[in-house]
N, C-alpha and C positions, 0 to 999 in steps of 0.2 A: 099133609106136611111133606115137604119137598127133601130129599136126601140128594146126597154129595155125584152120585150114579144118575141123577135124575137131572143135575144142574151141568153136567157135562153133556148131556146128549145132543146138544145143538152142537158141538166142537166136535164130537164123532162125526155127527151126520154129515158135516162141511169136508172133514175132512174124507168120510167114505165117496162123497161124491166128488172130491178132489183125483182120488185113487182110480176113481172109475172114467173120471177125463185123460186123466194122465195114459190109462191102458189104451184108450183110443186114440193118442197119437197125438196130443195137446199138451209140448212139455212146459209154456205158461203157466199153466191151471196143474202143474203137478206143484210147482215151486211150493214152499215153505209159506212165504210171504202171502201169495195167494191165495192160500188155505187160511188164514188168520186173517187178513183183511175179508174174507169171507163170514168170519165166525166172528167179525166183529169185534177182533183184536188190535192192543195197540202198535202200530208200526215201530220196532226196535229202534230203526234209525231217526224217531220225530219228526222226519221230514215235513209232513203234512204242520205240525204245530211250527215249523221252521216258514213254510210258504207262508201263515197266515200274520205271523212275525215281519215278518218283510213286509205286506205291502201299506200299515201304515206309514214304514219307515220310507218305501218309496215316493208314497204321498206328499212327506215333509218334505222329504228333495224339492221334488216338483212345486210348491207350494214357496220354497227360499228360491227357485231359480225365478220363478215365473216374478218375486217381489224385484230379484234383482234385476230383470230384464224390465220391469217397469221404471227403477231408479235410473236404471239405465240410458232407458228413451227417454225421462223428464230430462237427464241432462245434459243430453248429446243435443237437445231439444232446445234449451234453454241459454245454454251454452254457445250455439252456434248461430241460433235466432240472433242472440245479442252482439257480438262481435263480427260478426263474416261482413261485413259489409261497413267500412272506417267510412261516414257520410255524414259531414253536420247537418244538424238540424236545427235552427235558431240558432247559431252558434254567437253568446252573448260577441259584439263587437261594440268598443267606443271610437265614435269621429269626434272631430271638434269643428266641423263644419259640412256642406257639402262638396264633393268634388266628384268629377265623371270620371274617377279611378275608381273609387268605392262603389260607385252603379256600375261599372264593368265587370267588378270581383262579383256582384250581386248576382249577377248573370248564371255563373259557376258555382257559389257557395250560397248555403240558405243563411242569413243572417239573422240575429234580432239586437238591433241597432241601439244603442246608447249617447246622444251627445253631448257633449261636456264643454267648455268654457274653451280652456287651453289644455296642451298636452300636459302638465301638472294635475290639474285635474283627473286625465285621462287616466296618467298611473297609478292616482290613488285609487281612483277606482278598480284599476287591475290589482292592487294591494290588495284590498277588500276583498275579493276573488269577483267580485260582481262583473267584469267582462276579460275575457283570453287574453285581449290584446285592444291594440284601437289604429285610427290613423290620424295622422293630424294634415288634413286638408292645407294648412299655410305655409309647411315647410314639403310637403309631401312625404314625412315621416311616417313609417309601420312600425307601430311600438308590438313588442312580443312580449308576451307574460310566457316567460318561457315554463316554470313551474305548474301552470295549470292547463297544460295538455302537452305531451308529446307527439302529438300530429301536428295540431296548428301551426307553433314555429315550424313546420317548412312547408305547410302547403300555403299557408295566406303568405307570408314573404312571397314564393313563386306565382301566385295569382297576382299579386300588384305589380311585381313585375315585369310578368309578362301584359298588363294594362298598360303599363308606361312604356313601355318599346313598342304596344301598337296607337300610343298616342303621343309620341317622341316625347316624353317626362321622365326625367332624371326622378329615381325612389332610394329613400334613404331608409336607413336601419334602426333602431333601437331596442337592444336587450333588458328588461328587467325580470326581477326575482328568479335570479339564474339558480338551476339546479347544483347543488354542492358536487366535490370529487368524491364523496363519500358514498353520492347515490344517485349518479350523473345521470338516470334516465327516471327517475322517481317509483321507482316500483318497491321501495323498501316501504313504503304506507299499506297497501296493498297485500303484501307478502306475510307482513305481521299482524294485519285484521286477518286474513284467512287461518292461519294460523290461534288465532282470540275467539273464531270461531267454533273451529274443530274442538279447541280446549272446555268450553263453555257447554256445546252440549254433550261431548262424553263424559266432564264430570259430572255432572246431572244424572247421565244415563248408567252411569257407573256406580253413583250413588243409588240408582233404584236396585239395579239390579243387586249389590251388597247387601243391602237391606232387605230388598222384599216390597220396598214402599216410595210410591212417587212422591208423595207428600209426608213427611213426619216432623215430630215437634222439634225445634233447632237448626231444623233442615236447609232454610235461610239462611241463620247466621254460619253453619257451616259454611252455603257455597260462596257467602261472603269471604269469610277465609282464606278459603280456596282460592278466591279468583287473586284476592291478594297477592297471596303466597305465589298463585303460577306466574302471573305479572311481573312479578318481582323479578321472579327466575328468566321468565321472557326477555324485557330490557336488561337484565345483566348482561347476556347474551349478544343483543343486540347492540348496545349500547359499548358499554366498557371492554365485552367479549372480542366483539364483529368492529366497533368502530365503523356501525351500517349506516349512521347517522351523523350529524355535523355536531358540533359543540355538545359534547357528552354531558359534560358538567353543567349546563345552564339545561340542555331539555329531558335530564334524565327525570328528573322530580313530576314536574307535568305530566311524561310521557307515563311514568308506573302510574299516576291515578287514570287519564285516558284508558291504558291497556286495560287496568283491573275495569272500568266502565263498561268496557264494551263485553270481556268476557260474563261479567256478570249477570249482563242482559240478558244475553243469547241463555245465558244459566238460570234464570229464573223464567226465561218467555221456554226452553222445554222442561224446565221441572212444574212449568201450570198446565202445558197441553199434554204432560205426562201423565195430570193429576186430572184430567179431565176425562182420556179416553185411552189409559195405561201405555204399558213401554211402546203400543206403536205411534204414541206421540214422539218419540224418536223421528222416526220417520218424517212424522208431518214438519217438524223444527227444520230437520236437514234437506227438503224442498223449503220449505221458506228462505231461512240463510242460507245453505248453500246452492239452492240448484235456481235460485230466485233471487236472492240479497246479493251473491257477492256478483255473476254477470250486472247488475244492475250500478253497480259502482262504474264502471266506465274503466275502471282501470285506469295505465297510464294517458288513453287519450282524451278520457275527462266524458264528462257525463254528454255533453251536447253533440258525439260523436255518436250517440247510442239513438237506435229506433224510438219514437215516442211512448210505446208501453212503458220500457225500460227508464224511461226518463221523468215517468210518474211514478211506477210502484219504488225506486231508490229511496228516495227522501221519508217517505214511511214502513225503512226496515234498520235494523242495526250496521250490517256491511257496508251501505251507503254512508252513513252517519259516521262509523269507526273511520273508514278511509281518509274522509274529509276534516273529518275532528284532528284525525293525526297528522296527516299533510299538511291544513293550516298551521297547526301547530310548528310544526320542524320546517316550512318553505316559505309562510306569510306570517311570520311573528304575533300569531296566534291570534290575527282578524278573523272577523266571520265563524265560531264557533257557537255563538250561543244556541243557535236552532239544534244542532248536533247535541249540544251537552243535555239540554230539555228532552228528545225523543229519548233517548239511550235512558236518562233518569225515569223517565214513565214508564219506561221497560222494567227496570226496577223496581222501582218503588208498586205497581199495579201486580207485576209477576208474584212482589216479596207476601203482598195483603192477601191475594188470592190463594199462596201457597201453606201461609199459617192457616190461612180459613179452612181449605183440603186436608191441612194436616190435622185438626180437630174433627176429621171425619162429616163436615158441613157440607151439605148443598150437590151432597153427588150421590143422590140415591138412584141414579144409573148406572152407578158402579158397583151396588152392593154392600154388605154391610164391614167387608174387608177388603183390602186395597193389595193384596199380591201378588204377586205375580206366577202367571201358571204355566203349563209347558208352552200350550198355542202363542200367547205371546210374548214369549223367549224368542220368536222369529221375529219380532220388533229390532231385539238388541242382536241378533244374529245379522239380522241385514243391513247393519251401520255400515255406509262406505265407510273406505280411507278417506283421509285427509288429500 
């Protein structure tokens, strides 16, 4: 049986042989400190339990810098891919006949040609959004849709006429669907999809994180709510606030169900890929809409100014859809929307079935048999850009 004299003798020992360093001229090995870490004692200051403290905590750093430098490059990526270079590409055009002006612009501009009866014709067609602009070969008119791009009106005008002074032909003008003083260069559609975005997936993502759960029971009809309610708040702002828009009174009604559409989408397309592969479906949402949907909108110079990837994957995302849903709406007396209204509602309505379905805990036994969220992917909702 071991006694109290017998359980110390390793801390003698250490330290006799600390005393016998120390005499020979090694005042390390006299220290205090290294007599006890010798004998196997705990360091007073924890230092050691302090280092092994940290280099989790380093890890995580490294681990959110390295997510941010990725979000980074997709959008510096994405972003520049799609705008750095104003160049149509089929850019739609209507004629109403042929003439060797239009095969001279052809020369310099990619077109995708539309011809039509008479210049009547021609604008209704630019009403519809179906072509930019047109020319009419019999008067040697260039009709401008000035509304559906902010490039075209001045480089097609400068391409014809510079045609007609190297083929001595007087060229005339024609403005329609002129931009209001409210929003003389159109980027107030733009401004407030981006915005309908940001909204749609951090309340989603805010909702999970609140809770705990990317999917639960009500969860729809809440972000339905929600998107309501933010909308509301949005066009007020916009509308009666800002005066960012033309006739408040006639398009505010429209424009609150539009806004609540598009935020809604984006809110239930990350509350499914939330519910599919937890909070870093954040992530994946905000490459889709933002580092992917909204370059793909074309912004003010309109979609046929954009590379042809960009010119495909727009039409099947919500940012292409919102932009153009809203612009028709407030600059073409609300032609050309049905294709818009249908994608955005399938966002919806597929997001809302899939998200009661996750919320009943169905169909996601990849996920386990609880849906919370745990520290590792708290770096989902930690690495949300800004708006």
């Amino acid at each position: 049986m071991s006694t109290s004299g017998d359980a110390q003798e390793p801390v003698r020992r250490t330290a006799d042989a600390a005393a016998a360093r120390a005499s020979s001229g090694d005042p390390a090995a006299a220290s205090p400190a290294h007599a006890r870490e010798q004998a196997g004692a705990p360091r007073p200051d924890g230092a050691g339990a302090d280092a092994e403290a940290r280099a989790p905590q380093v890890r995580k750093v490294l681990v959110g810098l390295l997510i941010a430098l990725v979000m980074g490059t997709i959008m510096v990526t994405t972003y520049v891919w799609a705008n750095h270079g104003v160049v149509a590409r089929n850019l739609p055009w209507g004629v109403t006949g042929s003439s060797p002006l239009t095969s001279a612009v052809q020369q310099n501009v990619s077109m995708d040609i539309h011809t039509y009866a008479d210049q009547a014709d021609l604008e209704n067609a630019a009403g519809q959004t179906t072509v930019y602009g047109g020319f009419n070969a019999q008067t040697n008119t260039v009709v401008i849709s000035e509304a559906a791009s902010l490039w075209a009106p001045g480089v097609m005008p400068a391409e014809y006429l510079k045609a007609g002074q190297a083929l001595g032909q007087q060229v005339h003008f024609s403005v329609i669907n002129t931009l209001p003083k409210e929003d003389p260069e159109g980027v107030v559609p733009g401004l407030v999809v981006f915005t309908l975005l940001v909204a749609g997936y951090l309340g989603s993502t805010m909702a999970m994180q609140r809770t705990g759960h990317a999917a639960a029971h009500r969860r729809v009809a809440i972000l339905a709510g929600y998107a309501v309610v933010a909308s509301l708040v949005f066009n007020l702002i916009v509308g009666p606030g800002l005066r960012a828009y033309p006739n408040v009174g006639h398009n505010f009604w429209p424009l609150w169900g539009e806004f609540a559409l598009v935020l809604l989408a984006v809110a239930m397309l990350t509350g499914t890929v939330q519910s599919l592969i937890g909070p870093l479906g954040t992530l994946v949402t905000v490459i889709l809409v933002v580092f992917l949907g909204n370059p793909s909108t074309g912004g003010v110079n309109g979609t046929a100014y954009l590379p042809a990837f960009w010119q495909f994957i727009g039409p099947i995302l919500p940012p292409w859809n919102g932009v153009t849903l809203i612009r028709n709406t407030l600059y073409f007396h609300g032609n050309a929307i049905t294709q818009q209204l249908i994608v955005l509602s399938l966002y919806v309505v597929v997001g809302a079935i899939l998200m009661t379905v996750f919320g009943w805990g169905r169909l996601r036994w990849w996920r386990g048999p609880k849906d919370t969220i745990d520290r590792t992917e708290e770096t989902g909702i930690a690495a949300i850009p800004p708006g």
